[in-house]
N, C-alpha and C positions, 0 to 999 in steps of 0.2 A: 799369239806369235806362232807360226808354222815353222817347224822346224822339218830338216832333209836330213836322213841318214845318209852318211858323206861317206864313211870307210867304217872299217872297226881299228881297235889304238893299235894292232900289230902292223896295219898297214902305213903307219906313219914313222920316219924314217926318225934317228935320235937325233942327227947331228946337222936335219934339214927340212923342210915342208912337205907336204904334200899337196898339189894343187887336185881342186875340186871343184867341180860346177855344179849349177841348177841353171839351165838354159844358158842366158849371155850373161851371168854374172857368172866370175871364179872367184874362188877365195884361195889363201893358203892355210894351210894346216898345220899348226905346231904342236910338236906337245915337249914341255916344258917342266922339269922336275914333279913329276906325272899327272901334271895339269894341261886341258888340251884351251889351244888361242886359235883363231881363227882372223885373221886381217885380208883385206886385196890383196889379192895374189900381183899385180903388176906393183914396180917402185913408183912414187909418185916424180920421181926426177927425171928418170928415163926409160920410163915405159919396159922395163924388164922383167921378165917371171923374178919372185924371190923364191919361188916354190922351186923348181926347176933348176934355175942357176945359183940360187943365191945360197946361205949355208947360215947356220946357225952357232951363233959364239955366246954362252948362256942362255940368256933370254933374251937377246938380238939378232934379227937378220940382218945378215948382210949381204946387202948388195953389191955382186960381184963385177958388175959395168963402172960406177967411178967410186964401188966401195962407202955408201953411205949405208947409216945402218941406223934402224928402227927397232923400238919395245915392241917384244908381239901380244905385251900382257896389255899395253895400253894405247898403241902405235905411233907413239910421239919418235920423232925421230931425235936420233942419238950421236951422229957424225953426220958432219955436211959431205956431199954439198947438197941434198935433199933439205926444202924448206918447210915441205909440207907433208904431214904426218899421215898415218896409212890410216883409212875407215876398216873399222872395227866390225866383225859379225857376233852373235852371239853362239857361243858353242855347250854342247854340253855331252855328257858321255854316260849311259845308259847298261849297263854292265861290260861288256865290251865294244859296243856299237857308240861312235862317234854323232852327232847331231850337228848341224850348221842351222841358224833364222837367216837365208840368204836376204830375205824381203825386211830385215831390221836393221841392217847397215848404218854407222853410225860414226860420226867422228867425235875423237871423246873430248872431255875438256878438260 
């Protein structure tokens, strides 16, 4: 599994994502009672950044276009009207440096 140094955890906001790329995939970047998650950065309903626009209410984003909201620990979605749950990256965090496996993407079950 190849993992991409994304950010380090200061650059990741508390109370929202940070979006990060490897070429044409993004991801968002959460970090979550000091656990970091990693999901597609676009909602699967209506193609919006979560990173960007969307904001974090515990361990959910939410999507601020019609407000649906998904796990960032396991990207199942959690309020409609989104049907389809976010693919999942692998993340991990290295003394302060953040890791994403953009190339392992995965939708969980």
């Amino acid at each position: 599994m190849a993992f991409t140094k994304v950010c380090t955890l200061k650059d990741i906001p508390e109370d929202k994502g940070l979006k990060v790329e490897d070429g044409e995939t993004s991801a968002a970047v959460f970090k979550v009672e000091g656990k970091v998650f990693a999901t597609q950065d676009l909602c699967s309903h209506g193609l919006w950044s979560l990173s960007e626009i969307g904001y974090l209410e515990g361990d959910q984003v939410v999507c601020s276009l019609h407000m649906g909201k998904f796990c960032v620990r396991s990207g199942k979605v959690k309020s409609l009207p989104p049907h389809q749950q976010l693919k999942k990256f692998p993340a991990r965090v290295e003394g302060e440096d953040v890791y994403v496996a953009f190339d392992e993407g995965y939708i969980a079950e």
